[in-house]
C-alpha positions in Angstrom: -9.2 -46.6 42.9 -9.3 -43.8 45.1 -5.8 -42.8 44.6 -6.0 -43.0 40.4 -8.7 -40.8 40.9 -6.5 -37.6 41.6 -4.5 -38.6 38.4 -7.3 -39.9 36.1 -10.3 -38.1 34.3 -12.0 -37.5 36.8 -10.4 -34.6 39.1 -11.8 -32.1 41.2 -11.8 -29.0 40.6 -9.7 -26.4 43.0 -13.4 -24.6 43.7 -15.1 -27.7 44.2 -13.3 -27.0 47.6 -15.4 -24.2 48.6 -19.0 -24.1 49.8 -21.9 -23.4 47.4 -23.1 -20.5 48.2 -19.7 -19.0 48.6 -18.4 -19.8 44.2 -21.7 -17.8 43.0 -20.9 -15.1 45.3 -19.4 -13.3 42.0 -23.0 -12.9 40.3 -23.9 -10.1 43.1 -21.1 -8.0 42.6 -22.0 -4.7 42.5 -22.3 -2.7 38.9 -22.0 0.7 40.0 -18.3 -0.1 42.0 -15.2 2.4 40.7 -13.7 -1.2 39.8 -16.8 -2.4 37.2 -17.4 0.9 36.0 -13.2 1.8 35.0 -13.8 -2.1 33.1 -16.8 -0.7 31.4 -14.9 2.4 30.2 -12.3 -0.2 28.8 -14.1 -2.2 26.8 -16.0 1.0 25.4 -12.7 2.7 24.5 -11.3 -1.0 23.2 -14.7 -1.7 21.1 -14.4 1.8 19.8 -10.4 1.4 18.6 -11.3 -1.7 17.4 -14.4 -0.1 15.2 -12.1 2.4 13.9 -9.7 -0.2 12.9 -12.1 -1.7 10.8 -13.0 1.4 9.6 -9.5 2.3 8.6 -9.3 -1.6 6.7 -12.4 -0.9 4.3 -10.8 2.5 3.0 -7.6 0.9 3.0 -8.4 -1.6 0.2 -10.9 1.0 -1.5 -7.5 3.3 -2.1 -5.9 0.0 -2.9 -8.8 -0.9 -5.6 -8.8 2.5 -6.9 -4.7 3.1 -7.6 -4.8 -0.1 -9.0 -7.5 0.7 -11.3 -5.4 4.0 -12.2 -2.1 2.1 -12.5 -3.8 -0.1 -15.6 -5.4 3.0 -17.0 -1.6 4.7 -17.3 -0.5 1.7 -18.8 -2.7 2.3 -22.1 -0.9 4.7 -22.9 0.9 3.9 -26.1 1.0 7.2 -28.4 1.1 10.7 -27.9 -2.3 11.8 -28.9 -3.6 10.0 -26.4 -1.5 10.4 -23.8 -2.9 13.9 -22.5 -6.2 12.1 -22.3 -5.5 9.3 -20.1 -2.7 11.6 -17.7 -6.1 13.9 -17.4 -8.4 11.0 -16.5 -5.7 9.4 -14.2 -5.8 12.9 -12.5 -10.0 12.3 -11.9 -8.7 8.7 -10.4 -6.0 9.7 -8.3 -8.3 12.7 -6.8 -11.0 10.4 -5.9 -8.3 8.1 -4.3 -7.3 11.4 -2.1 -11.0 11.3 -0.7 -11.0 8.6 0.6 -7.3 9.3 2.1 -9.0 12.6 3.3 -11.5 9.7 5.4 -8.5 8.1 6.9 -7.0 11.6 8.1 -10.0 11.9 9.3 -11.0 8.9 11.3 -7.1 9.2 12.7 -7.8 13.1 13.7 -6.0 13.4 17.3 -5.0 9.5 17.1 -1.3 8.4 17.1 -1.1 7.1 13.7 1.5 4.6 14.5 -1.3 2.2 16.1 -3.2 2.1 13.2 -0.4 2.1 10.9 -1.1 -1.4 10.0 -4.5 -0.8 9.0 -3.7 1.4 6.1 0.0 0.7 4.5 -1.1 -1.3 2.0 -3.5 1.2 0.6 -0.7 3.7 1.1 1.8 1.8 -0.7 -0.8 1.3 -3.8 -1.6 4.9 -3.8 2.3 5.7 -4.0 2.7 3.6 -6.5 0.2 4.6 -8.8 1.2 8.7 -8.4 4.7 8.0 -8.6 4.2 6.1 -11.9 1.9 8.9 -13.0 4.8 11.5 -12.3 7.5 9.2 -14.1 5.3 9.2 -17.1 5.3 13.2 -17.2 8.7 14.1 -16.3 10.5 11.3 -16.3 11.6 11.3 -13.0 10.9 9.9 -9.3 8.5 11.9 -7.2 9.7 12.4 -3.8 8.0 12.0 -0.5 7.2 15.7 0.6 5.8 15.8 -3.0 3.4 13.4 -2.2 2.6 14.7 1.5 1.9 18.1 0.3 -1.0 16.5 -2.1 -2.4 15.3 1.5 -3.1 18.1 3.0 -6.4 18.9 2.9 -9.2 21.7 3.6 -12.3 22.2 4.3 -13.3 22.9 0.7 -11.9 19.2 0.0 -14.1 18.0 2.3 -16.8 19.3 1.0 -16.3 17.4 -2.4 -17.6 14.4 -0.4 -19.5 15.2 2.5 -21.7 18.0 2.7 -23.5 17.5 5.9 -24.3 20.3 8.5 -22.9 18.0 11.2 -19.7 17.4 9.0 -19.5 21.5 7.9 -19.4 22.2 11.8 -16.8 19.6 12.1 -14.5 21.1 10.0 -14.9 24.9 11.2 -13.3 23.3 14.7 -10.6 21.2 12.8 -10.0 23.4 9.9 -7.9 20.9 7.6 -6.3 17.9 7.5 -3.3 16.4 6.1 -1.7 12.5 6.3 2.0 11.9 5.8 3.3 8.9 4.5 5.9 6.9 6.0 9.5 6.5 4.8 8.5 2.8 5.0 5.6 3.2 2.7 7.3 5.4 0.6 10.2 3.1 0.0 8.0 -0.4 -0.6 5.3 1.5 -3.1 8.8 2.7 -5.1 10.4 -1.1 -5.1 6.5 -2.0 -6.6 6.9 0.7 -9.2 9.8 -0.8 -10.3 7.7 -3.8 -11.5 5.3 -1.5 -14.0 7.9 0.5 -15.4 9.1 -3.5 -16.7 5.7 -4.0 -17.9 5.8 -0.3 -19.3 9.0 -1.1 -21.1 7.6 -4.7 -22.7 4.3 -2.5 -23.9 6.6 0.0 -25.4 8.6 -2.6 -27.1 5.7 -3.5 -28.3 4.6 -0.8 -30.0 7.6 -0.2 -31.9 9.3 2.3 -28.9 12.5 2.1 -29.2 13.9 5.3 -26.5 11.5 4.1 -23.6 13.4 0.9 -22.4 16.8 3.1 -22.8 15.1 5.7 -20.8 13.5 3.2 -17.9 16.6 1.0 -18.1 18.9 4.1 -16.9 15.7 5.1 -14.4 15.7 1.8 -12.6 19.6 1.7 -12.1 19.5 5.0 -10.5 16.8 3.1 -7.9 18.3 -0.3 -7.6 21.4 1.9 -6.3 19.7 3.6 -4.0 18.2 0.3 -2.6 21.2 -1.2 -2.2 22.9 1.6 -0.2 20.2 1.0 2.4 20.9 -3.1 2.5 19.9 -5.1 5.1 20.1 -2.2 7.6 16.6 -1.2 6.2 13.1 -2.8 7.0 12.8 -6.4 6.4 10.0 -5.7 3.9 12.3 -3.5 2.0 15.4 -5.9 1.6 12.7 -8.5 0.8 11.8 -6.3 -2.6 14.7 -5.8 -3.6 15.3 -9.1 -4.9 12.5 -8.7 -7.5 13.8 -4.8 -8.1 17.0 -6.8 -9.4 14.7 -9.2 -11.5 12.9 -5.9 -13.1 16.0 -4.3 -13.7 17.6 -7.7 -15.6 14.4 -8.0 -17.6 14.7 -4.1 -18.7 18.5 -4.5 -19.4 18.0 -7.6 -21.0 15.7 -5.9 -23.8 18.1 -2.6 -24.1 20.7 -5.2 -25.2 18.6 -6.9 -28.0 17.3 -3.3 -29.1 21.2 -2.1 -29.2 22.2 -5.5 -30.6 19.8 -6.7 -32.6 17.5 -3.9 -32.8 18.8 -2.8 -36.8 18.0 -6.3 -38.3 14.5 -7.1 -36.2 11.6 -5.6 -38.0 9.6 -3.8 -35.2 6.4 -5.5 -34.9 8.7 -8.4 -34.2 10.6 -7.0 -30.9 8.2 -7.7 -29.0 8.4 -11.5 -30.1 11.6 -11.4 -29.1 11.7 -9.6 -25.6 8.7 -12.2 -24.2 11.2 -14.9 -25.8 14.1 -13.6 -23.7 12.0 -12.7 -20.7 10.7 -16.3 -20.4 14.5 -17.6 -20.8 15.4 -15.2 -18.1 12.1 -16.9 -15.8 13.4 -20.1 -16.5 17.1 -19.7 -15.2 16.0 -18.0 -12.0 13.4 -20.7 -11.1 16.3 -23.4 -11.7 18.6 -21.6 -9.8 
């Protein structure tokens, strides 16, 4: 029995070897040592990075919430009368998005963004998104990145749209402004995601009896999908992952220029849009069998 013992359930453990008064000798080690007190100073800077982590997290899906709320408001827009309307009230939207990007400057003010870069992409992504599809709308064309940078710089005047504190006025004489960039990452995978409401954009317009729209986003989205594919697999993964559903977009969009150019003459047009769902469903079909 003796000799199971060692191998069984019940073996000693290795401080079981030492005297008693010896294993609690730990509990009077002494707080004030340089060793305890350089721990102490780690966990307070760790607990602190970790705070503004989840700091950085809330804001994160509060821009997310708020471009997506301005990505559905663009997407009313069906006539010209009110289309001044809803770009103007996107505007409001997209400026209150901006505060709370003006938050996350803030909180990262002297950080290295890169560590919490995590933290905020997805909010990032969403906000490019939803300005990028704002600025297709108006001109027809693909805002760039330093476009988008430059509407994140921020002063102290911006600041004071949301806090108006003395503590936070005194904070921003020593800082002065401050300004986020966006990553060539997050510019690329909120433009793939863009792709996907200018499709919707095109079925709406369809819709509603638009016949140059789907021409017009048809010839946009080639132009992208190019430039996606020039960057391949030597790109992030997350960017070679979206381009498969870029190329679904694109077939949707050039699937309904065809039945406009073909078809279009002998369909009356409150019965396009009939006909698009019919062929985007076909299309839905094939690509789950395949």
């Amino acid at each position: 029995m003796s000799n199971k013992e060692g191998s069984g359930g019940f073996r000693k453990r290795k401080h079981d070897n030492f005297p008693h008064n010896q294993r609690r000798e730990g509990k009077d080690v002494n707080s004030s040592s340089p060793v305890m007190l350089a721990f102490k100073s780690f966990q307070q800077e760790l607990d602190a990075r970790h705070d503004k982590y989840e700091r950085l997290v809330k804001l994160s899906r509060d821009i997310t919430v708020e471009s997506k709320r301005t990505i559905f408001l663009l997407h009313r827009i069906t006539s010209a009368p009110d289309m001044e309307e809803i770009l103007t009230e996107s505007e409001i939207k997209l400026d209150g998005v901006r505060q709370k990007i003006l938050q996350v400057a803030q909180e990262l003010s002297g950080e290295d963004m890169h560590q919490f870069h995590r933290a905020i992409t997805i909010g990032l992504q969403e906000y490019v998104e939803a300005v990028s599809f704002q600025h297709f709308i108006k001109t027809r064309s693909l805002i760039s990145m330093d476009e988008i940078n430059k509407q994140l710089i921020f002063t102290t005047e911006d600041n004071g749209k949301e806090n108006k504190t003395p503590s936070s006025d005194a904070q921003d004489k020593q800082f002065g402004a401050w300004s986020l960039k966006v990553t060539p990452v997050d510019y690329l995978l909120g433009v793939a995601d863009l792709t996907g409401e200018l499709m919707r954009m095109c079925i709406n317009s369809v819709g509603n009896g638009d016949i140059d729209t789907p021409f017009e986003v048809s010839q946009f989205l080639r132009q992208v999908y190019d430039g996606f594919s020039f960057i391949g697999n030597t790109g992030p993964y997350e960017v070679s992952k979206k381009l498969y559903t870029l190329k679904q977009s694109l077939a949707k969009v050039e699937n309904a220029c065809y039945a406009l150019k073909v078809r279009g003459s002998e369909i009356p047009k409150h019965m396009l849009a009939d006909v698009f769902s019919v062929k985007t469903e076909m299309i839905d079909q094939e690509e789950g069998i395949s």
